[in-house]
BAMAR-581416 format. One record per residue: x, y, z of N, C-alpha, C, O, CB in turn. Coordinates in Angstrom, 3 decimals. Glycine has a CB too. Example, Ala and Ser with C-alpha at 12.3 -4.5 7.8 and 13.67 -1.06 7.14 Angstrom:
BEGIN
PT      nxx      nyy      nzz     caxx     cayy     cazz      cxx      cyy      czz      oxx      oyy      ozz     cbxx     cbyy     cbzz
PT   13.190   -5.690    7.800   12.300   -4.500    7.800   13.200   -3.300    7.800   14.236   -3.319    8.465   11.308   -4.473    9.046
PT   12.850   -2.250    7.080   13.670   -1.060    7.140   12.900    0.030    7.870   13.409    1.138    8.039   14.084   -0.598    5.725
//
This chain:
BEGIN
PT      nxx      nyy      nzz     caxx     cayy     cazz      cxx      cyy      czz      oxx      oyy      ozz     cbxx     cbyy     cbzz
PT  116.206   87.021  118.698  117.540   86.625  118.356  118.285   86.373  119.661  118.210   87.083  120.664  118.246   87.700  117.479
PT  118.956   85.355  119.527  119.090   84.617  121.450  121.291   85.119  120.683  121.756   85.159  119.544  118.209   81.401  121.970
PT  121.849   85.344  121.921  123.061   85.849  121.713  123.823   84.618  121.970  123.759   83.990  123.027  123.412   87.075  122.550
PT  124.521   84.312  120.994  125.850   83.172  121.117  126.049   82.326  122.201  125.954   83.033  123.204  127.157   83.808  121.125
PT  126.275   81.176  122.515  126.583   80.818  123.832  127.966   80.610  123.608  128.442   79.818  124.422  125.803   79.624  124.450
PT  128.831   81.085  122.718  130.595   81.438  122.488  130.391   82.659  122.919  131.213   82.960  123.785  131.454   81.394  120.827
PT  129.418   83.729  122.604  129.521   85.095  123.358  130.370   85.071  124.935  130.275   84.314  125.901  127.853   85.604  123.612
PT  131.274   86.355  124.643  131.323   86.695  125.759  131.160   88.418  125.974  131.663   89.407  125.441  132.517   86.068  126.195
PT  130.048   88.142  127.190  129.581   89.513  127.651  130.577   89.953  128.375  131.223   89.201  129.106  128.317   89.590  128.437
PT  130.897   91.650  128.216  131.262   92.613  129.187  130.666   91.999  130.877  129.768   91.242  131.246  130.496   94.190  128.621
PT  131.837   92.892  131.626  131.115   92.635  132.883  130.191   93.735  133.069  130.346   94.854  132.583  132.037   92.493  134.098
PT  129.125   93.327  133.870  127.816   94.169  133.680  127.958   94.809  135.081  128.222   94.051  136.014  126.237   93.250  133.372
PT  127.813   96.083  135.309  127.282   96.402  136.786  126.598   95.849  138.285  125.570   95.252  137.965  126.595   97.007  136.515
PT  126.675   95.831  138.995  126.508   94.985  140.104  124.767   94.393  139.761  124.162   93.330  139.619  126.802   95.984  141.721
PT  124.456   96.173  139.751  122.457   96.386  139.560  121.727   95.836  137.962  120.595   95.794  137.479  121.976   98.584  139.583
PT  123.062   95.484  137.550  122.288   94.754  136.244  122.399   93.122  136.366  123.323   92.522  136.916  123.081   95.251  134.653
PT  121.176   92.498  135.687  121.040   91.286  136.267  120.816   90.174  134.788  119.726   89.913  134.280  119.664   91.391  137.465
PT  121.951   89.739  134.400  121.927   89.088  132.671  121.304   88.006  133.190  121.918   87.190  133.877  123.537   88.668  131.630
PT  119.620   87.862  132.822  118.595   86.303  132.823  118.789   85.694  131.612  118.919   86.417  130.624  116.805   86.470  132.938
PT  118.833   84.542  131.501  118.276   84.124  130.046  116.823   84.035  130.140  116.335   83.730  131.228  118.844   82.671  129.494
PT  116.082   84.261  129.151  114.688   84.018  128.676  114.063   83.339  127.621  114.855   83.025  126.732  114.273   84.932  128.514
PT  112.751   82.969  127.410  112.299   82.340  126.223  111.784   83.680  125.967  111.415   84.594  126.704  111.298   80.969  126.230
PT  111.886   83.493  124.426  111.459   85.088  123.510  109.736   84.511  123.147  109.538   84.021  122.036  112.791   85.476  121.442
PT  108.938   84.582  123.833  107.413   83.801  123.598  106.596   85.214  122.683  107.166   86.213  122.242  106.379   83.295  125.587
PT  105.678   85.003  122.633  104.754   85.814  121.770  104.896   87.454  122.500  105.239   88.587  122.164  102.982   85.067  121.835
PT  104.399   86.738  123.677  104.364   88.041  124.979  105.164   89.025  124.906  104.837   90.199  124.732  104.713   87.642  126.387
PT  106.577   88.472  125.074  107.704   89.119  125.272  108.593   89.872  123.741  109.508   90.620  123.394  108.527   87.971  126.052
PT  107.297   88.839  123.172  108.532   89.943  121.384  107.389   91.180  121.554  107.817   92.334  121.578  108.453   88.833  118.651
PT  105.840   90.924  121.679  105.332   91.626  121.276  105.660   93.169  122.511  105.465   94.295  122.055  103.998   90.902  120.969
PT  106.026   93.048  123.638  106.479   93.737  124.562  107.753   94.674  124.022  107.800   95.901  124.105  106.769   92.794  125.643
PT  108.911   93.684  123.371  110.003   94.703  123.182  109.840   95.057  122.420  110.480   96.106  122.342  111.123   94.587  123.164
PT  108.771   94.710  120.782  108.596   95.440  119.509  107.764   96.966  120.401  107.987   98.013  119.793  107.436   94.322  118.104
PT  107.257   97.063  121.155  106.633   98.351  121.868  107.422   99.320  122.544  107.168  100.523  122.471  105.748   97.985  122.851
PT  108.951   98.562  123.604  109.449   99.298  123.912  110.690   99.855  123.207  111.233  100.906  123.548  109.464   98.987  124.840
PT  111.238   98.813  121.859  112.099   99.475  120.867  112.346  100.884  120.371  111.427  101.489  119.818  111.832   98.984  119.959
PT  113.472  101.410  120.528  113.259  102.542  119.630  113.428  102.351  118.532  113.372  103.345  117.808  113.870  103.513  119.801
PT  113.695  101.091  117.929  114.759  100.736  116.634  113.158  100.019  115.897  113.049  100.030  114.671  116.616   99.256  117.073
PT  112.118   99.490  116.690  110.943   99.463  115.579  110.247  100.267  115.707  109.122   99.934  115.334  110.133   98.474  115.440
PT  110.308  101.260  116.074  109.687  102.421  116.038  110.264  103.371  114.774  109.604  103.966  113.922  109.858  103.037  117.436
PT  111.483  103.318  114.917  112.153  104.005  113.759  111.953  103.616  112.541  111.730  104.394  111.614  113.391  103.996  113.830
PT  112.040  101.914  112.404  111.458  101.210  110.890  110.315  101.670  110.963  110.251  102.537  110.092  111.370   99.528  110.615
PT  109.154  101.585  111.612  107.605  101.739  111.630  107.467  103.277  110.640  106.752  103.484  109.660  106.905  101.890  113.552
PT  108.668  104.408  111.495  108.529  106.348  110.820  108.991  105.850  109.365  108.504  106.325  108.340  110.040  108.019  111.704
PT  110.029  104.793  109.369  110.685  104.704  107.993  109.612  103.971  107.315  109.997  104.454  106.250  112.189  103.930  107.913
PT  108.693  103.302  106.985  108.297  102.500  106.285  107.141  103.946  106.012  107.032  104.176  104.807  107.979  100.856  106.908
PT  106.198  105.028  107.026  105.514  105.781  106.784  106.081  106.808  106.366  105.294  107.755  106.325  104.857  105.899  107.531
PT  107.405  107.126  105.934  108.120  107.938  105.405  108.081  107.539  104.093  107.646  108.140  103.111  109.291  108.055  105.962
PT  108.549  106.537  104.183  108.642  105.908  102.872  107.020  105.725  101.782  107.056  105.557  100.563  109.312  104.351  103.322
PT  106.434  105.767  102.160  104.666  105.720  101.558  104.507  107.298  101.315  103.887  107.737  100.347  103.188  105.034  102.978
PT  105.064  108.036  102.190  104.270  109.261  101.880  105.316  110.137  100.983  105.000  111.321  100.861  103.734  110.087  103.339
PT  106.646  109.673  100.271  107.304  110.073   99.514  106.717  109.937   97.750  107.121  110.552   96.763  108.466  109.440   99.953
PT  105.599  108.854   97.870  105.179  108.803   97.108  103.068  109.335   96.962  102.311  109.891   96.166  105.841  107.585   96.947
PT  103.027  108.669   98.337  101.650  109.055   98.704  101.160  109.932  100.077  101.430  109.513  101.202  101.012  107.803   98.763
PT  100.452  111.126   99.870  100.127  111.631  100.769   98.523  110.980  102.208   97.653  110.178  101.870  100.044  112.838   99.906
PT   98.583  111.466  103.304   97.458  110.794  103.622   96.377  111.407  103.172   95.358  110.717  103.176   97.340  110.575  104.870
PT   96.298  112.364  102.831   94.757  112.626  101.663   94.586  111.532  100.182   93.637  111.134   99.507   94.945  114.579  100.792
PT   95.945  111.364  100.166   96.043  110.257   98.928   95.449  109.042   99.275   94.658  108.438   98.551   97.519  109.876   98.490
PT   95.837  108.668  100.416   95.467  107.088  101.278   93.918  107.070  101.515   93.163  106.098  101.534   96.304  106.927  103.062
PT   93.673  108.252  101.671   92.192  108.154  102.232   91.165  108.551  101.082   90.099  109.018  101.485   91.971  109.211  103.575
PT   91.335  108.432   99.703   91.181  108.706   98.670   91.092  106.956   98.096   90.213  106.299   97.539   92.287  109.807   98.222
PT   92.318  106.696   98.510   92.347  105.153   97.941   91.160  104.211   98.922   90.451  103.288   98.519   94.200  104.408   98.170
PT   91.191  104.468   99.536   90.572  103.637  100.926   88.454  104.088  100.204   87.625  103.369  100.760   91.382  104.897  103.293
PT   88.167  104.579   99.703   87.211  105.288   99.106   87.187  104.784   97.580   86.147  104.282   97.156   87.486  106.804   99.301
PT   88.042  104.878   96.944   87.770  104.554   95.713   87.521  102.719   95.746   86.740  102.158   94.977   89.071  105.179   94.751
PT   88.043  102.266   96.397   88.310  100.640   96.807   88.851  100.254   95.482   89.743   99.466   95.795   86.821   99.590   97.305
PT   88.844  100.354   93.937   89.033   99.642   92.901   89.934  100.389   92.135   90.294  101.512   92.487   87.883   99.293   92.271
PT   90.326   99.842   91.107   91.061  100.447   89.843   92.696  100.215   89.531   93.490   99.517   90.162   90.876  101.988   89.969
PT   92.846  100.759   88.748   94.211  100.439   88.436   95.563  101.265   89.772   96.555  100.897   90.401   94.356  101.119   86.626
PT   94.622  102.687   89.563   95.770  103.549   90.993   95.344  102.827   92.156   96.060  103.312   93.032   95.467  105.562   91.446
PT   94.800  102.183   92.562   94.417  101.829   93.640   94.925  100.204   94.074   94.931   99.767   95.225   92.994  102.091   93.550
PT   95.274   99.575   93.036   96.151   98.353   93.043   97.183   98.963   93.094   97.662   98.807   94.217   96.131   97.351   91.973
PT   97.903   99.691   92.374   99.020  100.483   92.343   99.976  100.951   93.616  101.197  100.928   93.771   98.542  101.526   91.775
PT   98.742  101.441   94.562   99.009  101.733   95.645   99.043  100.839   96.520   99.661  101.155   97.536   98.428  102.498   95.932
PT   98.538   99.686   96.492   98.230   98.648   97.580   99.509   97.913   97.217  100.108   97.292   98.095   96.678   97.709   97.490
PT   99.923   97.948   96.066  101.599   97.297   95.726  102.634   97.842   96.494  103.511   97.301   97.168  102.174   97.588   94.191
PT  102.288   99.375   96.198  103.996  100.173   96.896  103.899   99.632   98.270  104.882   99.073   98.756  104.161  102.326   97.042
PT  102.465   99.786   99.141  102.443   99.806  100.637  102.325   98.696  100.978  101.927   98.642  102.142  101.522  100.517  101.286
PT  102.484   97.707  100.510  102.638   96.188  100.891  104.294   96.397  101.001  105.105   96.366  101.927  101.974   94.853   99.564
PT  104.365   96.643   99.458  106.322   96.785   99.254  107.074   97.572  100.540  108.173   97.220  100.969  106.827   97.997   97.607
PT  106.460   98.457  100.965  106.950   98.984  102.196  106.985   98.839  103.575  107.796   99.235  104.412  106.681   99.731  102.201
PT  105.675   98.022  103.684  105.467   97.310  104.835  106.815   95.956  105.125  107.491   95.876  106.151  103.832   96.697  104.608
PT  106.900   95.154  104.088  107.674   94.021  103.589  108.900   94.269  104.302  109.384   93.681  105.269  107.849   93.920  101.999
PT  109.348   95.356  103.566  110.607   95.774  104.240  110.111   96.125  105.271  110.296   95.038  105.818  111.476   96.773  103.689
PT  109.512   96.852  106.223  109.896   97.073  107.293  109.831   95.808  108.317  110.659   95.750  109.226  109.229   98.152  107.623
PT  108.499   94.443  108.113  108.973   93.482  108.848  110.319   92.647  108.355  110.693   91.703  109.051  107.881   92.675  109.012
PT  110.983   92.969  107.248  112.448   92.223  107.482  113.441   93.075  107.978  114.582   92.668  108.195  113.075   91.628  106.189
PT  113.068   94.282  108.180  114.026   95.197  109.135  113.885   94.399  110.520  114.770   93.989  111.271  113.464   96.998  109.298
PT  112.657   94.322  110.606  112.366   93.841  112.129  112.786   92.619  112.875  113.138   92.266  114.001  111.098   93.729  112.264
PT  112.501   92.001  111.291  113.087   89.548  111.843  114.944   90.330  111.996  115.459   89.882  113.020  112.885   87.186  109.152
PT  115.770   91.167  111.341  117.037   91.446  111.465  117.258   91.881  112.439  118.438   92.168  112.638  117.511   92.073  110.723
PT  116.331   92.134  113.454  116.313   92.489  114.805  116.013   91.585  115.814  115.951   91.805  117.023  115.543   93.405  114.955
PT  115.811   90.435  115.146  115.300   89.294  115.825  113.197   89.647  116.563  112.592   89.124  117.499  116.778   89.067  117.317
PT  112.858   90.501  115.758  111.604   91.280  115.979  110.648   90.747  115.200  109.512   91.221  115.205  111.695   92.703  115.702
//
């Protein structure tokens, strides 16, 4: 997410240095690592799975490979994943 060019920034400290950049593959996949904010969706989305499923549950499913609980489950954790990459594009992530 590239910031306004109507933006106007604060003045920044002498030692801080505002570049513009291209946001390339490299560089999203760099700040999705140093984020604390996708890190936090990432606990939230595994928070969110294990409110319903435990990891003995997951590794149960991962074993059974078929059936009705086992589609069941591959629904919620898609559903949760989902959200967490549109937490992430809202981050420009």
């Amino acid at each position: 997410m590239a910031v306004p060019a109507t933006a106007k920034l604060p003045v920044q400290p002498k030692q801080i240095k505002v570049t513009p950049v291209t946001l390339d593959a490299v560089l999203t996949a760099k700040l999705k690592l140093a984020s604390p904010h996708v890190k936090l969706v990432d606990e939230r989305v595994v928070a969110k799975i294990r409110e319903k499923y435990s990891a003995d549950d997951e590794i149960k499913m991962i074993w059974l490979s078929t059936g009705p609980d086992v589609a069941a489950y591959r629904t919620y954790v898609a559903t949760q994943v989902a959200w967490g990459k549109t937490e992430k594009l809202k981050l420009g992530l």
